[in-house]
C-alpha positions as CSV (number, residue, x, y, z in Angstrom):
1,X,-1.4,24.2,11.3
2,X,-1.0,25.7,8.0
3,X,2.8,26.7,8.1
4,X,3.8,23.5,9.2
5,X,1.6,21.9,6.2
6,X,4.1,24.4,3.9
7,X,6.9,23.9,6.0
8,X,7.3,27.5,6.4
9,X,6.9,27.7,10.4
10,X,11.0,27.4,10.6
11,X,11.7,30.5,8.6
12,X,8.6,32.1,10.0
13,X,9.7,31.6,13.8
14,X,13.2,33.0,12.7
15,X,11.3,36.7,12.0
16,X,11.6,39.1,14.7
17,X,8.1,39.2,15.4
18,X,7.0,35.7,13.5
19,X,3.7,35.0,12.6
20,X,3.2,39.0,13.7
21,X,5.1,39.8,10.4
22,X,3.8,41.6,8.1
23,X,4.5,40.2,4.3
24,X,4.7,42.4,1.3
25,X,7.4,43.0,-1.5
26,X,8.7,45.8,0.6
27,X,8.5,44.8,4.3
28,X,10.6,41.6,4.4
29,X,13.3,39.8,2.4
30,X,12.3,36.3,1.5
31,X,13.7,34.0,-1.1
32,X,11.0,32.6,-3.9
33,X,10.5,29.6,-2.1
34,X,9.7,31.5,1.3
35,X,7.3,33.5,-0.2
36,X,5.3,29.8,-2.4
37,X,5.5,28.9,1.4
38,X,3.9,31.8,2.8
39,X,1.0,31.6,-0.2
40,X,0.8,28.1,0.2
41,X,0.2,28.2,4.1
42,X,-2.9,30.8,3.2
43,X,-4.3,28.5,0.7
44,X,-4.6,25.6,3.7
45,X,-5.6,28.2,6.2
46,X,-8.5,29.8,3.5
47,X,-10.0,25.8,3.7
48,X,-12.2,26.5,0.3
49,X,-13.5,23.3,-1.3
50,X,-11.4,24.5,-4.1
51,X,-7.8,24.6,-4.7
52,X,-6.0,25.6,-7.4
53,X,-2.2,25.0,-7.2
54,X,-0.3,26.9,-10.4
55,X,3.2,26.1,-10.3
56,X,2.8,26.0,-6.0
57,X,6.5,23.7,-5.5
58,X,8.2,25.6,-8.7
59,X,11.0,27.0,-6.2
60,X,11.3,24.2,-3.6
61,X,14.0,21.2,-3.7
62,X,12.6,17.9,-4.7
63,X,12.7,16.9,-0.4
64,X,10.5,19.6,0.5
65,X,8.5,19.0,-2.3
66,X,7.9,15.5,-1.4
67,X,7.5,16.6,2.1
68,X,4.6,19.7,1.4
69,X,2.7,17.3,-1.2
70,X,2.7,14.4,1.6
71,X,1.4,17.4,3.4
72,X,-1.4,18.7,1.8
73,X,-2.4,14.9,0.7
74,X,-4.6,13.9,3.8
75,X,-6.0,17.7,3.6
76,X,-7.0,17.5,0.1
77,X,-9.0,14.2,0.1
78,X,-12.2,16.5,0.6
79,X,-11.4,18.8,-1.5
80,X,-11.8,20.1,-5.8
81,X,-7.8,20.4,-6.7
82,X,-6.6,21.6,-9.8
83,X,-2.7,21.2,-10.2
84,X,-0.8,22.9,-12.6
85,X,2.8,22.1,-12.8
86,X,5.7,21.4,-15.1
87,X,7.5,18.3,-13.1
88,X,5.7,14.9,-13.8
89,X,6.7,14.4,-10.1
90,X,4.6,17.2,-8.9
91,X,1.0,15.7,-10.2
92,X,1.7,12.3,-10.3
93,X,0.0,11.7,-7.3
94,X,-3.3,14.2,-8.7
Protein backbone atom coordinates (compact mmCIF):
# COMPACT_ATOMS: atom_id res chain seq x y z
CA UNK A 1 0.00 0.00 0.00
CA UNK A 2 1.35 3.34 -0.75
CA UNK A 3 1.00 5.11 2.80
CA UNK A 4 2.69 2.37 4.43
CA UNK A 5 5.61 2.63 1.59
CA UNK A 6 5.73 6.59 3.03
CA UNK A 7 5.04 5.68 6.33
CA UNK A 8 2.17 8.03 6.45
CA UNK A 9 -0.68 5.39 7.22
CA UNK A 10 -0.07 6.20 11.22
CA UNK A 11 -0.80 9.91 10.95
CA UNK A 12 -3.36 9.23 8.24
CA UNK A 13 -5.47 6.67 10.54
CA UNK A 14 -5.24 9.38 13.39
CA UNK A 15 -7.66 11.80 11.00
CA UNK A 16 -11.17 11.75 11.76
CA UNK A 17 -12.19 10.44 8.67
CA UNK A 18 -8.58 8.87 7.39
CA UNK A 19 -7.87 8.13 4.10
CA UNK A 20 -11.58 10.00 3.55
CA UNK A 21 -9.61 13.29 4.28
CA UNK A 22 -9.52 15.66 2.19
CA UNK A 23 -5.85 17.41 1.87
CA UNK A 24 -5.27 21.02 0.89
CA UNK A 25 -3.45 24.02 2.51
CA UNK A 26 -6.68 24.89 4.11
CA UNK A 27 -8.50 21.72 5.14
CA UNK A 28 -6.01 20.02 7.52
CA UNK A 29 -3.01 20.87 9.66
CA UNK A 30 -0.01 18.74 8.80
CA UNK A 31 3.57 19.34 9.62
CA UNK A 32 6.17 19.44 6.36
CA UNK A 33 6.97 16.04 6.70
CA UNK A 34 3.20 14.86 6.77
CA UNK A 35 2.47 16.50 3.81
CA UNK A 36 6.36 14.89 1.73
CA UNK A 37 4.35 11.80 3.10
CA UNK A 38 1.19 12.40 1.75
CA UNK A 39 3.02 13.45 -1.92
CA UNK A 40 5.22 10.68 -1.67
CA UNK A 41 2.31 7.97 -1.07
CA UNK A 42 0.71 9.52 -4.55
CA UNK A 43 3.81 9.20 -6.30
CA UNK A 44 3.86 5.11 -5.44
CA UNK A 45 0.09 4.97 -5.92
CA UNK A 46 0.47 6.98 -9.68
CA UNK A 47 2.98 3.65 -10.60
CA UNK A 48 4.47 5.73 -13.75
CA UNK A 49 7.66 4.30 -15.17
CA UNK A 50 9.06 7.60 -14.09
CA UNK A 51 9.88 9.03 -10.87
CA UNK A 52 11.20 12.10 -10.04
CA UNK A 53 12.00 12.61 -6.33
CA UNK A 54 13.14 16.55 -5.74
CA UNK A 55 14.09 16.96 -2.32
CA UNK A 56 11.20 13.98 -1.40
CA UNK A 57 13.00 13.09 2.51
CA UNK A 58 14.13 17.00 2.97
CA UNK A 59 11.72 17.10 6.27
CA UNK A 60 12.05 13.55 7.60
CA UNK A 61 14.55 12.27 10.43
CA UNK A 62 17.42 10.30 9.20
CA UNK A 63 15.22 6.82 10.63
CA UNK A 64 12.38 7.46 8.60
CA UNK A 65 14.46 8.30 5.87
CA UNK A 66 16.23 5.07 6.01
CA UNK A 67 12.98 3.41 6.52
CA UNK A 68 10.89 5.18 3.26
CA UNK A 69 14.12 4.67 0.96
CA UNK A 70 14.25 0.90 2.04
CA UNK A 71 10.71 1.39 1.08
CA UNK A 72 10.51 2.52 -2.18
CA UNK A 73 13.84 0.30 -3.05
CA UNK A 74 12.08 -3.07 -4.13
CA UNK A 75 9.37 -0.67 -5.92
CA UNK A 76 11.74 1.24 -7.95
CA UNK A 77 13.84 -1.66 -9.49
CA UNK A 78 11.42 -1.36 -12.58
CA UNK A 79 11.35 1.88 -12.69
CA UNK A 80 13.28 5.51 -14.50
CA UNK A 81 14.25 7.47 -11.01
CA UNK A 82 15.67 10.66 -10.96
CA UNK A 83 16.79 11.84 -7.35
CA UNK A 84 17.50 15.14 -6.44
CA UNK A 85 18.59 15.75 -2.99
CA UNK A 86 21.10 17.61 -0.86
CA UNK A 87 22.22 14.63 1.75
CA UNK A 88 24.92 12.30 0.27
CA UNK A 89 22.88 9.78 2.30
CA UNK A 90 19.71 10.32 0.41
CA UNK A 91 21.21 9.12 -3.22
CA UNK A 92 23.76 7.02 -2.26
CA UNK A 93 21.96 4.10 -2.92
CA UNK A 94 20.65 5.78 -6.68
Amino acid sequence: MATKIARADEFIGNLEIGLDSIYSKDTLDLSGGQIQRIELARAVLKDAPILILDEATSFFDAINEYKILEALKDMTKSKSVIMIAHKLRTVINA
